[in-house]
N, C-alpha and C positions, 0 to 999 in steps of 0.2 A: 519560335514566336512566343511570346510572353504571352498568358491568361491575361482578355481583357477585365478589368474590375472599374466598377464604379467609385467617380470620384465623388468627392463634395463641392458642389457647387452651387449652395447659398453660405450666405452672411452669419443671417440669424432666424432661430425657429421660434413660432410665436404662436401662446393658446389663440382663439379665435372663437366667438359664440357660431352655431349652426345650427340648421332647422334640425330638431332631433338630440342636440347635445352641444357637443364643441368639438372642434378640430384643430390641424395645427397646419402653419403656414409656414412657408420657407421663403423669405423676403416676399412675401403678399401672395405666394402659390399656395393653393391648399394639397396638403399632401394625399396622395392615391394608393389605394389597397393593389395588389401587384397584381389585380385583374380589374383594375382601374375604376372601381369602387370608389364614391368618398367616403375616406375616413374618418367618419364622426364616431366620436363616442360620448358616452353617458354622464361624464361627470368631465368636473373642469381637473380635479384630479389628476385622472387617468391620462386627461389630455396631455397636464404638467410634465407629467413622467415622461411620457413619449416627446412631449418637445425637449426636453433634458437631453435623451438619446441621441435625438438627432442635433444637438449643438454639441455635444458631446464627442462627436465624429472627428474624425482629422482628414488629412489629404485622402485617403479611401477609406469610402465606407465600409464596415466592420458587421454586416446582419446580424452576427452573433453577439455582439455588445449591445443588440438591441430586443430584450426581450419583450418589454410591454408593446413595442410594438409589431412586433411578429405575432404575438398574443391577440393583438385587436383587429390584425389584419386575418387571423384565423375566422374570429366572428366573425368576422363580414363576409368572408371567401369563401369559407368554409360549413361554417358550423348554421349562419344563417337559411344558405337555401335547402340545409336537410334539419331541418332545425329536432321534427319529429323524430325521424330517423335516428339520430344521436341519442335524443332525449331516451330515447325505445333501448336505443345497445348498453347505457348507464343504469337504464334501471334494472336491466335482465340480472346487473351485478349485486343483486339481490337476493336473486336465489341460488345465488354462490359464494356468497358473500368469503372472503377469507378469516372471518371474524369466527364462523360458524363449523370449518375444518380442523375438528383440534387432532393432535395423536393418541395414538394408546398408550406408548412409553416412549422413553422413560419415565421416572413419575415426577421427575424434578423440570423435565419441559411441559409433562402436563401441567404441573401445578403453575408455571410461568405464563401459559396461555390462559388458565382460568383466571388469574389475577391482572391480568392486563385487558386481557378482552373482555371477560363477564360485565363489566362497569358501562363499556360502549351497546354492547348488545342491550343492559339495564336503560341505559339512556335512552337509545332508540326507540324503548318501550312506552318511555315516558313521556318523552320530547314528543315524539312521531307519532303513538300508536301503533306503531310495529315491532310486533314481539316475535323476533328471528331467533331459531334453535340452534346450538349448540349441535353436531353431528363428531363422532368416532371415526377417523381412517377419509380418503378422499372420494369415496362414490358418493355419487350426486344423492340429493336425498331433496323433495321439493319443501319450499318452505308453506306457509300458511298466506293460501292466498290474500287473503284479507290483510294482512301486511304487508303484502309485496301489492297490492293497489296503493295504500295508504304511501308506499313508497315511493312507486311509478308517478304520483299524482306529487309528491313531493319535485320531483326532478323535472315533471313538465311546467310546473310555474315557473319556472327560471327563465330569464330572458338569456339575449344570445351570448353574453358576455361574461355573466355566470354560470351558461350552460360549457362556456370554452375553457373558465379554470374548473369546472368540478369533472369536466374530462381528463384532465390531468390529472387531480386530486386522484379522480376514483383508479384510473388506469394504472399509475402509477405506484400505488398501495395496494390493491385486487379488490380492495372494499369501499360498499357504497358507501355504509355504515361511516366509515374514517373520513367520507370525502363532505357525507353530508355533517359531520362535527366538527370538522375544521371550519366550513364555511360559518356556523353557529358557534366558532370559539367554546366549542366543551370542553375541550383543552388544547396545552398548548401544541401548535403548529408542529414544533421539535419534537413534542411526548408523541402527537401522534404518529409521525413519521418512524420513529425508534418501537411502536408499538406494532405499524405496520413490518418492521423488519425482523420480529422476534424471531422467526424461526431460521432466519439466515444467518441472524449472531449467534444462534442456539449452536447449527453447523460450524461457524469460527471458533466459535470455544470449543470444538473438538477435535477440530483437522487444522484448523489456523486460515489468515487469511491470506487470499491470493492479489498480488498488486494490483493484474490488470480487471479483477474482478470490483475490488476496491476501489479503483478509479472509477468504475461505470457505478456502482452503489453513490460514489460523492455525485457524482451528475445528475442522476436519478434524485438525489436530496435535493439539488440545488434545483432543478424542475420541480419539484413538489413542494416547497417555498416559496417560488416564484408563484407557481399555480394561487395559492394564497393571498399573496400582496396584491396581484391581479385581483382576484376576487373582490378584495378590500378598496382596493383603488376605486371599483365600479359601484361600491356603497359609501362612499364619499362624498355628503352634502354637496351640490354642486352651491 
């Protein structure tokens, strides 16, 4: 017996204003979060995008062709009714930040971590008010609490939509630091994603790469991109 799969069965997807944002319709239906949620989101943007997706469809639908909106169905489904709780596991990525784990040798990946990270850690001091240390070797060492508030309170304003791409951002780099600069354009999207990978190209350049390791690294970029445009889409003048 065949796997049943969902077909397409509207015409055309169309933005729509709604109480709270805008949503998107499929011949005059409004579309539903897969725990039957409506789908409103924030900006007309965002909305764009997702109705794109979903015209974009052919004879079976494709979920995975559809990231913005698997993204805004996570806020609503997910990220929304623990909203705290999330907020709480993101900023714990504070006092472990991957920014602040450097090595003892050799002296040429030291000096790679301090020239790439020192700038982000600088930032956060400036931007944030959170001035995170630098720590030798991987036992935990706690940061300064007064910046890891300054942090926590950073990551609790965020509403549920920016709180769903900077759980990617941050999960997907080990740093808050990276997650909360990307959303701030510190730099670019690509510098920080190659910034967050230093010490794995550091390992390439010396064993070589493995394919099927490689394949999961480009997915992991392609999620940590996306995480981004999301983010972007939800600060999007409506």
């Amino acid at each position: 017996m065949s796997e049943w799969k969902s077909r397409r069965f509207w015409t055309r997807a169309e933005v729509a204003r709604a109480k709270g944002g805008h949503t998107i319709e499929l011949d005059g239906r409004p579309v539903r979060t897969p725990l039957k949620s409506a789908l409103i989101v924030p900006t007309r943007a965002m909305a764009e995008a997702i109705a794109a997706e979903w015209d974009a469809q052919e004879e079976v639908i494709a979920p995975l062709s559809m990231p913005v909106t698997r993204s805004a169905n996570s806020a609503i489904d997910k990220v929304a009714p623990q909203r705290a709780a999330v907020a709480d596991m993101l900023a714990d990525y504070g006092d472990a930040d991957l920014l602040c784990y450097r090595a003892a040798a050799p002296a040429e990946l030291v000096a790679q971590q301090a020239a790439a990270w020192d700038p982000l850690l600088d930032w956060a001091d400036s931007e944030l008010g959170a001035r995170l240390g630098p720590r030798t070797g991987v036992m935990h060492e706690p940061q300064d609490p007064a910046a890891l508030r300054k942090l926590r309170a950073e990551v609790h304003a965020l509403d549920d939509f920016a709180l769903t791409a900077l759980h990617d951002l941050v999960s997907l780099s080990g740093s808050l630091v990276i997650g909360i600069a990307a959303m701030r354009d510190a730099q670019d999207i690509k510098t920080l994603w190659e910034i967050s990978r230093l010490d794995e190209n550091w390992q390439i350049s010396i064993w070589g790469e493995d394919e099927e390791a490689a394949q999961a690294a480009a997915h992991k970029a392609e999620a940590f991109l996306h995480a981004k445009r999301f983010f972007d889409l939800g600060r999007v003048a409506t």
